[in-house]
Backbone bond lengths (Angstrom), bond angles and torsions (degrees), N, CA, C in turn:
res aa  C-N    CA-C-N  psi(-1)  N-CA   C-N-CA  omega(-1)  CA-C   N-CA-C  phi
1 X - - - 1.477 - - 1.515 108.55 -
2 X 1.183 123.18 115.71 1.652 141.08 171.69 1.671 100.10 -75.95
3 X 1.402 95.25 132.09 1.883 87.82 152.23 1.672 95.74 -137.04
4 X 1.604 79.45 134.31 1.671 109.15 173.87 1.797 122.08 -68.80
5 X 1.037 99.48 122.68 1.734 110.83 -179.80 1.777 108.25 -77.41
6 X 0.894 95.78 145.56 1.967 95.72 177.39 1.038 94.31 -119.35
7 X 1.487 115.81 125.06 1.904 105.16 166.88 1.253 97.84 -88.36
8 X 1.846 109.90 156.51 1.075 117.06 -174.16 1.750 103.53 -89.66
9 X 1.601 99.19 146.17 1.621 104.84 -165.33 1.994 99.96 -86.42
10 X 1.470 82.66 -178.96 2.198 90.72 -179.33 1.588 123.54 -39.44
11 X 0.943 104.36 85.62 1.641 103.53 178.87 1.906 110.06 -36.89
12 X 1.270 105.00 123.30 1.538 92.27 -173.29 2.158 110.65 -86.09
13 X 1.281 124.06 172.82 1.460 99.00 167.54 1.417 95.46 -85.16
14 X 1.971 104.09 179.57 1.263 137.48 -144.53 1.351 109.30 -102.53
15 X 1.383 151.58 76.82 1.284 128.51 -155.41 1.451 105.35 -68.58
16 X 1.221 128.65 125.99 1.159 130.49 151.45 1.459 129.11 -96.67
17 X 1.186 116.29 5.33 1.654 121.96 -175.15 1.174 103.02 -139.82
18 X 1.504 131.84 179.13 1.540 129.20 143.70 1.304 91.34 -128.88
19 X 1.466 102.90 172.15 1.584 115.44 179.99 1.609 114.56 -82.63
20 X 1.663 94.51 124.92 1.416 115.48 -176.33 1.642 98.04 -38.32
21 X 1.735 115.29 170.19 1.407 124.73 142.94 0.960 136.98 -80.90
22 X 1.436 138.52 99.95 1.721 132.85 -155.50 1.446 112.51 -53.50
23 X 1.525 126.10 128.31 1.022 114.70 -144.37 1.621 106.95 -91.10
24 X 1.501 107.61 4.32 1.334 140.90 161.64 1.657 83.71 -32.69
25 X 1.202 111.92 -86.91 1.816 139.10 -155.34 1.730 87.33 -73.23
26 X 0.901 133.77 -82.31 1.494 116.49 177.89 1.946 126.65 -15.59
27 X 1.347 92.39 -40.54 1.803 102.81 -170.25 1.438 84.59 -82.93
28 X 1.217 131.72 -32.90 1.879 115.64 -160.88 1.252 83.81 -98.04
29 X 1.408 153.19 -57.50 1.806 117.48 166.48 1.152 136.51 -46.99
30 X 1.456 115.40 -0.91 1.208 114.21 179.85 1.613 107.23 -93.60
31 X 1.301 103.66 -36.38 1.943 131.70 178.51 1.546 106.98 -59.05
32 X 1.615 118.34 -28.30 1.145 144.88 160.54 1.110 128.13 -44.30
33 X 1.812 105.81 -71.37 1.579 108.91 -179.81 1.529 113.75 -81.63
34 X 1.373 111.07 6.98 1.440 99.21 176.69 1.715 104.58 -77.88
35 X 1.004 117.50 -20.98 1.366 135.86 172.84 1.329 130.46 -52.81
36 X 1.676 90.94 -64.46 1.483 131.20 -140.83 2.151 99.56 -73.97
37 X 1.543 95.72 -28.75 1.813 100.28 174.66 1.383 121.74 -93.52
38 X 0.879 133.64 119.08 1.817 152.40 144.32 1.722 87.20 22.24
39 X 1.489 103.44 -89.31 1.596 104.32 179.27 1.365 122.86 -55.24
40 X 1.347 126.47 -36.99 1.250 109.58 155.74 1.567 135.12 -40.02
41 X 1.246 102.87 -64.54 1.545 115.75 176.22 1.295 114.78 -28.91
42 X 1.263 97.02 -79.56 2.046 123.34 171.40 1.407 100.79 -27.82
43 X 1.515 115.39 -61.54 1.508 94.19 -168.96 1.908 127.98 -79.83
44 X 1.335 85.74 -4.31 1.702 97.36 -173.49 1.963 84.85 -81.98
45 X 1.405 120.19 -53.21 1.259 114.67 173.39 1.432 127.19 -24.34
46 X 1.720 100.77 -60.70 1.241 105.71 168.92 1.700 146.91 -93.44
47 X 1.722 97.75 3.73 1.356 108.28 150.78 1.684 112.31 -73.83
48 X 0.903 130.84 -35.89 1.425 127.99 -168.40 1.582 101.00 -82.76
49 X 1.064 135.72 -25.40 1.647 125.57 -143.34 1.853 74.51 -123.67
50 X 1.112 136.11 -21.50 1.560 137.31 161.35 1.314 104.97 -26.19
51 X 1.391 103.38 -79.93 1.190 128.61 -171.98 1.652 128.15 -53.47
52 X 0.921 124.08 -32.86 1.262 109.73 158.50 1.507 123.01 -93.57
53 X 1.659 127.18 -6.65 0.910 146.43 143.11 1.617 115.86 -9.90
54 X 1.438 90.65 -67.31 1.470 124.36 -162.34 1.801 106.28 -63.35
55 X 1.899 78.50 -45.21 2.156 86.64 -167.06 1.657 99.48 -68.45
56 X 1.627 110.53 -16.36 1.556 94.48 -171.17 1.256 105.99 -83.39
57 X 1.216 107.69 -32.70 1.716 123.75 -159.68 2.012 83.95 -62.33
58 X 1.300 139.32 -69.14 0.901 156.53 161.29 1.502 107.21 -6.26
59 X 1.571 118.11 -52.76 1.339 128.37 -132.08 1.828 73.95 -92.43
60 X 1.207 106.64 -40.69 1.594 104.95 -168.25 2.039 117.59 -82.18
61 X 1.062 80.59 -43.80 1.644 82.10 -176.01 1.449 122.48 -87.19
62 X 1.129 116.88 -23.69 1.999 128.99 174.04 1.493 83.51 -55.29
63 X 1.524 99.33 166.50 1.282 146.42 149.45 1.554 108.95 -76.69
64 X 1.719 122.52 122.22 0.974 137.67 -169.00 1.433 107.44 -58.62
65 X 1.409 131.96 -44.25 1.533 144.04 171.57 1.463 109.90 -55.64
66 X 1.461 141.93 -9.37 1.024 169.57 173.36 1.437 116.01 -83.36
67 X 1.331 90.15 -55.94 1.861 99.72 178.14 1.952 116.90 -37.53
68 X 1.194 119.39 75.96 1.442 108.28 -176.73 1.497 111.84 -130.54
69 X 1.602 112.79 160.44 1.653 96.52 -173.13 1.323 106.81 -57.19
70 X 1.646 131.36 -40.65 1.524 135.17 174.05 1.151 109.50 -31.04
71 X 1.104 127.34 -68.04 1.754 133.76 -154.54 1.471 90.77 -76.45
72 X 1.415 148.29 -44.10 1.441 133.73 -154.53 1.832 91.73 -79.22
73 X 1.491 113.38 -38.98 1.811 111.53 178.39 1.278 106.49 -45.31
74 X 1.395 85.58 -62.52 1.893 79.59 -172.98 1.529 128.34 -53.62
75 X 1.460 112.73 -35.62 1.279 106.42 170.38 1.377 117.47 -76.55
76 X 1.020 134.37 -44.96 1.429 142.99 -179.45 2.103 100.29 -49.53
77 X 0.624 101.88 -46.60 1.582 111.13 -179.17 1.770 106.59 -51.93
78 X 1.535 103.27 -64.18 1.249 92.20 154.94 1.395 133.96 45.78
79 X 1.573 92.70 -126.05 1.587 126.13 -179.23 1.797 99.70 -56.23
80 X 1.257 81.16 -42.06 1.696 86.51 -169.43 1.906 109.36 -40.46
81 X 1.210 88.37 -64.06 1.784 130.04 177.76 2.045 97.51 -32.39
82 X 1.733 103.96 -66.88 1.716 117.28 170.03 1.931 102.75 -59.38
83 X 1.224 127.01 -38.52 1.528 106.08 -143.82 1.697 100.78 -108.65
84 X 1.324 119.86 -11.94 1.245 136.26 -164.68 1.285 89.65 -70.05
85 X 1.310 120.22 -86.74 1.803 128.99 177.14 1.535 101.80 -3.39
86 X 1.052 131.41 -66.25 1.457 138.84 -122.30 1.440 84.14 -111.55
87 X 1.173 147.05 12.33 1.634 152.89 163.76 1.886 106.39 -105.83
88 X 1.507 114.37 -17.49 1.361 136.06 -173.87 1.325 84.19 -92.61
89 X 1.166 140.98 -90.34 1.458 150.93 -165.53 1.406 95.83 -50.33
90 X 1.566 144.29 -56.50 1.092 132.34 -158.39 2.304 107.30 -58.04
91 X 1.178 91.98 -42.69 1.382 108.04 -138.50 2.077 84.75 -79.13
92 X 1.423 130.73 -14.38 1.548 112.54 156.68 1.666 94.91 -93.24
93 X 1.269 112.95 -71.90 1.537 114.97 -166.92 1.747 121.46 -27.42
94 X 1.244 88.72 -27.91 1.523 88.97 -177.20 1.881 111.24 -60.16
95 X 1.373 106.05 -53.58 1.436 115.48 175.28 1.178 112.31 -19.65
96 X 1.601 102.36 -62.69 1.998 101.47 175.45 1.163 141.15 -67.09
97 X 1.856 103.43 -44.21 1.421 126.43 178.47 1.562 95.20 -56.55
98 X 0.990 135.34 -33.60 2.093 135.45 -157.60 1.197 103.25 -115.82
99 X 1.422 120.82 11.83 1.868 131.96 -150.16 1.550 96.63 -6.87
100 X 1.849 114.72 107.08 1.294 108.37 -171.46 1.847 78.83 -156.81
101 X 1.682 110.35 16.12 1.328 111.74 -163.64 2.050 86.66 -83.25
102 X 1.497 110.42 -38.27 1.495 118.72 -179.12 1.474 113.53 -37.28
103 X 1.429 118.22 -61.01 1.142 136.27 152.09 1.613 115.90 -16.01
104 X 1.429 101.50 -83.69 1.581 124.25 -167.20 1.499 95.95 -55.50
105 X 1.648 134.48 -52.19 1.084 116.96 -159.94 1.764 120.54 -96.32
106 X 1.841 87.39 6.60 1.701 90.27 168.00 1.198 116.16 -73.65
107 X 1.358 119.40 -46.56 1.632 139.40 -149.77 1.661 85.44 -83.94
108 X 1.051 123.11 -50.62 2.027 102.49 170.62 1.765 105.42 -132.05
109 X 0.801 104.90 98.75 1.592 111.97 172.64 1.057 118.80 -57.38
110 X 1.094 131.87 1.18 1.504 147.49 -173.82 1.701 105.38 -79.88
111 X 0.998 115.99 65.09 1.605 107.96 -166.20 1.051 112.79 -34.74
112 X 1.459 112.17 -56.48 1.886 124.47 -161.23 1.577 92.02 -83.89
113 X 1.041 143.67 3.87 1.709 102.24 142.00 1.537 101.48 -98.92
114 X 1.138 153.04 -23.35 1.724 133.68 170.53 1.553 96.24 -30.44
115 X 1.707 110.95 -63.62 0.982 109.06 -160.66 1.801 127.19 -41.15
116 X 1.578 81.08 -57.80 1.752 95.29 172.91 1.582 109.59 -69.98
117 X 1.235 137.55 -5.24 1.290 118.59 150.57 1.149 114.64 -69.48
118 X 1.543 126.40 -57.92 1.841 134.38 177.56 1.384 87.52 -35.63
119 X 1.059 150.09 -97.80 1.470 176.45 -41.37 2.264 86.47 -150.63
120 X 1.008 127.82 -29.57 1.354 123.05 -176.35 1.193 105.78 -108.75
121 X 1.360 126.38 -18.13 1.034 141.57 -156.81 1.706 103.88 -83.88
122 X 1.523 97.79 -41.75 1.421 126.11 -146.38 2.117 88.22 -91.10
123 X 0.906 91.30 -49.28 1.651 95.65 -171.86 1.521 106.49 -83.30
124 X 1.425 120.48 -4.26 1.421 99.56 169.13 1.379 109.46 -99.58
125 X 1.470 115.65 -18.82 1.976 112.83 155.05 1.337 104.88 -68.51
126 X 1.082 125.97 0.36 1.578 114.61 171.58 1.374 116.06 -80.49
127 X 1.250 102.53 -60.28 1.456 115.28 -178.29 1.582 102.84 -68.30
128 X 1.072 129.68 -12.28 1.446 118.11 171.67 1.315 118.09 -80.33
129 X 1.416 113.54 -34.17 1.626 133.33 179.51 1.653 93.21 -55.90
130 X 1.562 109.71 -64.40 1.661 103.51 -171.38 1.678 119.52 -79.53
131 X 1.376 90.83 10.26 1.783 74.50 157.47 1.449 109.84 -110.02
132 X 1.208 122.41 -24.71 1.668 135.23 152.96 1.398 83.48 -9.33
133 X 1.695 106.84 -93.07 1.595 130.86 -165.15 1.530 116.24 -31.50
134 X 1.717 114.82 -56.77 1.293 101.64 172.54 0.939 123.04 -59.55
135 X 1.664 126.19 -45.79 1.297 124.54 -175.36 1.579 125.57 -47.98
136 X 1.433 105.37 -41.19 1.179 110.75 -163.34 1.789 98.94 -77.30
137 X 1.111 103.36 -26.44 1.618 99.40 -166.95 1.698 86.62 -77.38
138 X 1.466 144.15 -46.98 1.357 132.48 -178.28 1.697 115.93 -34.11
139 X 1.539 93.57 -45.92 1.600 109.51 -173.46 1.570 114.27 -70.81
140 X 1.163 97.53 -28.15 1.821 110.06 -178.78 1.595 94.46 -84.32
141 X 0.926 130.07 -31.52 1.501 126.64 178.06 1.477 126.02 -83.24
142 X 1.433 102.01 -19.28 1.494 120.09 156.54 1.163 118.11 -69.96
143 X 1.583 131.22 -51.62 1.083 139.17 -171.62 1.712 100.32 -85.12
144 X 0.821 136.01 -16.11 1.544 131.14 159.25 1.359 130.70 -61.39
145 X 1.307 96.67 -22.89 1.894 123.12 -174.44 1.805 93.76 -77.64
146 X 1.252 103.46 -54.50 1.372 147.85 -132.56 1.953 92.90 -84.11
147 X 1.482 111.84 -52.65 1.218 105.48 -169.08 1.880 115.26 -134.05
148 X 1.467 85.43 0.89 1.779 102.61 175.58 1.479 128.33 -133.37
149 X 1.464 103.14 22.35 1.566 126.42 -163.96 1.764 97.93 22.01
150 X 1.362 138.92 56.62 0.853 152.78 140.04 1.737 108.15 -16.97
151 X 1.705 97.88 154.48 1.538 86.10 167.88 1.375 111.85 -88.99
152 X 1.434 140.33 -11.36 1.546 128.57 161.42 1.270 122.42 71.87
153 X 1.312 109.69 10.46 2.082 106.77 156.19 1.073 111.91 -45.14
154 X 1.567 102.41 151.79 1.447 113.48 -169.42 1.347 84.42 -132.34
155 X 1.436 149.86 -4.55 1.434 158.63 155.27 0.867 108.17 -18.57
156 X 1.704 127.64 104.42 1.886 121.40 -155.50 1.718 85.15 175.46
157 X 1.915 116.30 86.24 1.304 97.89 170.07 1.571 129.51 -70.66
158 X 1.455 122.35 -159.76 0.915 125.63 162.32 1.879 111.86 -59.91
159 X 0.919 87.45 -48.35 2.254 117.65 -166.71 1.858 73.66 -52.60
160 X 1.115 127.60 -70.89 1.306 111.25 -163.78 1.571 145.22 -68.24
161 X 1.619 93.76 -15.34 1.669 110.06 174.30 1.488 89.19 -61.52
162 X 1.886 108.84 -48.66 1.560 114.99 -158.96 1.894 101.34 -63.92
163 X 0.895 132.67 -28.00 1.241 138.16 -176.14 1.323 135.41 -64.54
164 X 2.159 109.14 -41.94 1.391 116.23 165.46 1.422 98.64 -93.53
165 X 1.414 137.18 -17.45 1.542 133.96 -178.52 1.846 89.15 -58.35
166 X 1.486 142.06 -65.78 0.701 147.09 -104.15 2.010 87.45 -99.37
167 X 1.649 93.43 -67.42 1.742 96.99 166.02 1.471 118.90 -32.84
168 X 1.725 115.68 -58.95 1.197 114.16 -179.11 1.692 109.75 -63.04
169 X 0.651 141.29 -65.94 1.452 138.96 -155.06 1.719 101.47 -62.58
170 X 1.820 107.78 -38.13 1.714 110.21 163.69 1.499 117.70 -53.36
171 X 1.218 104.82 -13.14 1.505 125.08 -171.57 1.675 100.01 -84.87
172 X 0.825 117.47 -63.76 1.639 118.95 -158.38 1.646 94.53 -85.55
173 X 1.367 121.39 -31.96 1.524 101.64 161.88 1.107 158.39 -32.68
174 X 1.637 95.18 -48.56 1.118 136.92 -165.10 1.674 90.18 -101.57
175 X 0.685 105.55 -33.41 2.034 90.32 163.77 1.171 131.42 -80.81
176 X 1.847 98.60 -22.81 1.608 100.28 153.71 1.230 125.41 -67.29
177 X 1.055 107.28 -37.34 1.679 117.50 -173.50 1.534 115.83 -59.54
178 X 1.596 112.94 -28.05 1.073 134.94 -174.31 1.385 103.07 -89.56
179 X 1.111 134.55 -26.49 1.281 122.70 -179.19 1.773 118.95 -101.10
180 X 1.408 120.20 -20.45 1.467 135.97 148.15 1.608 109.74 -49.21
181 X 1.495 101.67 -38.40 1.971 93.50 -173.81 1.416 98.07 -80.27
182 X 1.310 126.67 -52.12 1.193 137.28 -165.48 1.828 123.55 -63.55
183 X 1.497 77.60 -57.02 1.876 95.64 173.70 1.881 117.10 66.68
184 X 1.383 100.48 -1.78 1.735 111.40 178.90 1.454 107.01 -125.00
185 X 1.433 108.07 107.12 1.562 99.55 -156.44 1.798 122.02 -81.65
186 X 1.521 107.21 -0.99 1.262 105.99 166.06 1.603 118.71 -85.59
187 X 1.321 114.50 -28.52 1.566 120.85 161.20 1.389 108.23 -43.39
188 X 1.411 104.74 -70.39 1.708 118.39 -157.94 1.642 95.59 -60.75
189 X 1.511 134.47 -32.45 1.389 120.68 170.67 1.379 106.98 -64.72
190 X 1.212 131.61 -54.95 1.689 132.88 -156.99 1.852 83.55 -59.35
191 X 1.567 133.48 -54.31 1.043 132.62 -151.01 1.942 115.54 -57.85
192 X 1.527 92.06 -46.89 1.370 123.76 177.17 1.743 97.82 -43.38
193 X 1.448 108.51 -86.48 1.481 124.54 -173.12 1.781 103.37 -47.70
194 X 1.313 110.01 -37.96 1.703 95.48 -167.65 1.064 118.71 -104.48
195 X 1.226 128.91 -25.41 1.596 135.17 176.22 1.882 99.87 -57.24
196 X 1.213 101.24 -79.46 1.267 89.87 -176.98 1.468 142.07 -53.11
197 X 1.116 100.49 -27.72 1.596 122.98 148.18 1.517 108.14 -19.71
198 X 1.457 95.25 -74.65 1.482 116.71 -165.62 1.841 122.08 -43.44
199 X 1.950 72.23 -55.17 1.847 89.38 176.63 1.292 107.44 -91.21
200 X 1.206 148.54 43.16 1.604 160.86 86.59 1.135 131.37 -14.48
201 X 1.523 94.79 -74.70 1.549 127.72 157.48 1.273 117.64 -39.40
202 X 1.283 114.39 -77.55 1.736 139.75 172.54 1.899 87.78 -20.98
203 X 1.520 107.02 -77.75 1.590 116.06 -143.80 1.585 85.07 -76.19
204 X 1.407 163.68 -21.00 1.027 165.56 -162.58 1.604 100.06 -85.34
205 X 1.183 131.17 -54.07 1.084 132.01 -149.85 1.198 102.78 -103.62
206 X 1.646 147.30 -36.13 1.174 158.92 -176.90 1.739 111.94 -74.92
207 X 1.255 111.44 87.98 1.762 101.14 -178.81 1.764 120.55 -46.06
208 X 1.336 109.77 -35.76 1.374 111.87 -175.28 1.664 105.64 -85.93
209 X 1.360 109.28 39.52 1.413 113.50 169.17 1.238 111.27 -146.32
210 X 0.934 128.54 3.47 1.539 150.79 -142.58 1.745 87.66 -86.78
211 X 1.501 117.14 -67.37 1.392 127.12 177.51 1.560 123.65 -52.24
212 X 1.616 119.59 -17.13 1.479 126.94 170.14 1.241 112.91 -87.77
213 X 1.301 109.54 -25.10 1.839 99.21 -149.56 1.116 109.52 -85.29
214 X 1.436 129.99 10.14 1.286 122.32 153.18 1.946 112.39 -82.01
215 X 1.202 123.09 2.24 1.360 123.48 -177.44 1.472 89.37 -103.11
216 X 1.141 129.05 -38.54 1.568 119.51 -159.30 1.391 121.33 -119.35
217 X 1.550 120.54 -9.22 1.614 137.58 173.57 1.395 97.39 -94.49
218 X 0.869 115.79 147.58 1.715 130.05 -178.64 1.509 117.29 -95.22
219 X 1.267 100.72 -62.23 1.182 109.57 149.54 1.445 128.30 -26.65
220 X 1.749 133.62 -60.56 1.079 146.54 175.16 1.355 98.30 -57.23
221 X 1.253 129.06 -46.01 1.638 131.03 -156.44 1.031 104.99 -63.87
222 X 1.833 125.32 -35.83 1.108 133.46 -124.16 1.867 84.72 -114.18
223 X 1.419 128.09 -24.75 1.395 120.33 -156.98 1.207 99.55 -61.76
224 X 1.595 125.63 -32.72 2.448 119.36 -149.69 1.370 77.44 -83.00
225 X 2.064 148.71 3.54 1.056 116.17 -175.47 1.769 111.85 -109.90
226 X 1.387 90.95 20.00 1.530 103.35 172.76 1.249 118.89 -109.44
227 X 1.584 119.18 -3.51 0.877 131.63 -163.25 1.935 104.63 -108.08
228 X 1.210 89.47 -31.48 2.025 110.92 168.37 1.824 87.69 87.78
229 X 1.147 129.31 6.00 1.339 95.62 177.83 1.716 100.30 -135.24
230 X 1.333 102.72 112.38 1.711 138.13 -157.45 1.141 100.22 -109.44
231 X 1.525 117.85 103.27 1.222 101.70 162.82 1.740 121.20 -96.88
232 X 1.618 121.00 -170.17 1.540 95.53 -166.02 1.288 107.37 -75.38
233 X 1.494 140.94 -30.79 1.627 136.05 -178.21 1.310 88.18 -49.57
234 X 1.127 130.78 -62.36 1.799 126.34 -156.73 1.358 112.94 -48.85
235 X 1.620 112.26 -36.37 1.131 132.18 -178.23 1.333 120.22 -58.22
236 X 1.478 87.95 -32.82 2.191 107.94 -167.90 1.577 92.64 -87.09
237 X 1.266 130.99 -34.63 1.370 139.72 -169.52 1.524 101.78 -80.52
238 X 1.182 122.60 -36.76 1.584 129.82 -178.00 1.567 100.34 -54.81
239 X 1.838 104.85 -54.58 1.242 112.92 -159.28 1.778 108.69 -78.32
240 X 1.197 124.96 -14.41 1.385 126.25 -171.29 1.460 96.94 -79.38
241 X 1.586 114.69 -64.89 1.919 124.33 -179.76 1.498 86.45 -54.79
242 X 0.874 163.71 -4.70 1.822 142.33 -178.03 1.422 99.19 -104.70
243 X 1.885 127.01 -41.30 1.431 107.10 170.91 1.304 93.49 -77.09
244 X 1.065 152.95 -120.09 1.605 144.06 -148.92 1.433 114.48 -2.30
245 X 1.303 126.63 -66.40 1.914 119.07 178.54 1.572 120.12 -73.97
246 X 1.709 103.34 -9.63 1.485 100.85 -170.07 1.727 127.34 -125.54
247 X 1.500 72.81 -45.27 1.991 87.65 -179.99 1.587 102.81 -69.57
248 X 1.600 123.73 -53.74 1.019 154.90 -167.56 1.377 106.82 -33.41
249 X 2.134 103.31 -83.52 1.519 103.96 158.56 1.601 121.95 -50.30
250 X 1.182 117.67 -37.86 1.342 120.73 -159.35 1.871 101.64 -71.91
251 X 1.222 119.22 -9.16 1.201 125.97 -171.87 1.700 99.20 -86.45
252 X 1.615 93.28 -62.25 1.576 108.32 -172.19 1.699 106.86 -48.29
253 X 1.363 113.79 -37.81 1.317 122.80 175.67 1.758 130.65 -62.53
254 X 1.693 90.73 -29.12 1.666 88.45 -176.38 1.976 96.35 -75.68
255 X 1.473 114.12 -28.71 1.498 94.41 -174.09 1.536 103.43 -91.21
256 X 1.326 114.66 0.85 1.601 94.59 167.14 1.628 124.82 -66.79
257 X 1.638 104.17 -52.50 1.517 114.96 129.42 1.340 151.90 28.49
258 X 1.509 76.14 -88.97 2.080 97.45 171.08 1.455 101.65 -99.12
259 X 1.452 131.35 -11.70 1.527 109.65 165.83 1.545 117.03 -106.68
260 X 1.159 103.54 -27.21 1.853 94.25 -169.06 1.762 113.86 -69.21
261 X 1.078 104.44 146.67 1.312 115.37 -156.38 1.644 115.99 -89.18
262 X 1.434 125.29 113.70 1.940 104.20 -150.79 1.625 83.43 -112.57
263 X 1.550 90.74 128.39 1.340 136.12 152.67 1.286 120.98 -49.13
264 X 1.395 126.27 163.13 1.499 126.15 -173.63 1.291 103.44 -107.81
265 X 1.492 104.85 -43.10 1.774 147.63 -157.71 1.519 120.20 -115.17
């Protein structure tokens, strides 16, 4: 009786990884679904079509001595200021509210880069929204010169582009942040609009609070930057109300995130 030997054949290598998703293609699906939902759409519709809304509505009813690039920023900002948030909140919350997070977190399991795509995704419609805003208010300030002998300042420093850029973009953060903690996107809106509301209220009405609530109201923090002239306490006060309304949730939110477990059903 023979027994036959088998040699063993080419050992192949071991995969231990697969190849990431370039996050190239990650950020443009993310640039995607801000799009890609019913409510999305609508509201990108009506942040954009806001805005010149506003410069016409402006162009007709102001007082011609009024007509200045200042006054059209400020209004144009606006909507921006109400509709921005709710593009922050849409763009995690949606995952759950549409359960389409199953999806999203098969194709890269990598939570924390989805995130940092949402998160790049989210601030480069931001910054597009506020140049929308300047632009349109330049053009409304042209056409004010142009068809309402307007007074036509163009008086608009640097300190101030940096000033509503800074609110707005604190703006849409903080709606992200709100919608990572929350993850249910009609909650995280009611939360957005009323909480702070509240503690507005709260620090407005209470004299023995009167002296904080620029450290801890957001709102309050946020007024010396409408005004363009910031000094550095204001600055330190800006930054305390922004971790408390922003970093804070927005913290609690990235591990809600990376732990809660998404359902199909």
């Amino acid at each position: 009786m023979t027994t036959q030997t088998i040699e063993p054949g080419p050992t192949r290598p071991v995969l231990t990884g697969r190849p990431g998703v370039p996050f190239r293609r990650q950020l443009r699906a993310e640039l995607r679904k801000l799009f890609d939902t019913r409510a999305g759409r609508w509201l990108l519709i009506a942040i954009f079509a806001a805005t010149p809304l506003v410069v016409t509505g402006v162009l007709i009813l102001a007082d011609p001595k009024n007509l200045t690039y200042s006054q059209l920023v400020n209004f144009t900002q606006s909507p921006e200021r109400i509709l921005l948030p709710i593009v922050g909140i849409l763009t995690v919350s949606s995952e759950w509210s549409q359960r389409t997070g199953l999806l999203t977190f098969t194709l890269e399991p990598n939570r924390k880069r989805v995130l940092l795509a949402k998160l790049s995704a989210t601030l480069l419609l931001g910054v597009l929204v506020i140049l929308v805003g300047f632009g349109s208010a330049a053009i409304g300030n042209a056409l004010g010169i142009a068809l309402r002998d307007g007074n036509g300042s163009w008086s608009f420093g640097l300190a101030s582009y940096r000033d509503i850029a800074v609110v707005l973009i604190v703006g849409l953060l903080q709606g992200l942040a709100y919608g990572m903690a929350l993850l249910i996107t009609a909650v995280a809106i009611v939360f957005f609009y009323v909480v702070p509301n509240l503690s507005n209220l709260l620090f407005s009405s209470v004299s023995g609070l009167k002296d904080v609530a620029p450290w801890l109201d957001l709102d309050k923090a946020q007024a010396a930057l409408y005004v363009h002239q910031v000094t550095a306490e204001q600055w330190a006060q800006f930054a305390v109300a922004t971790a408390i309304w922003v970093i804070m949730p927005g913290s609690i939110g990235v591990i809600r995130v990376l732990r809660t477990e998404v359902k199909s059903s």
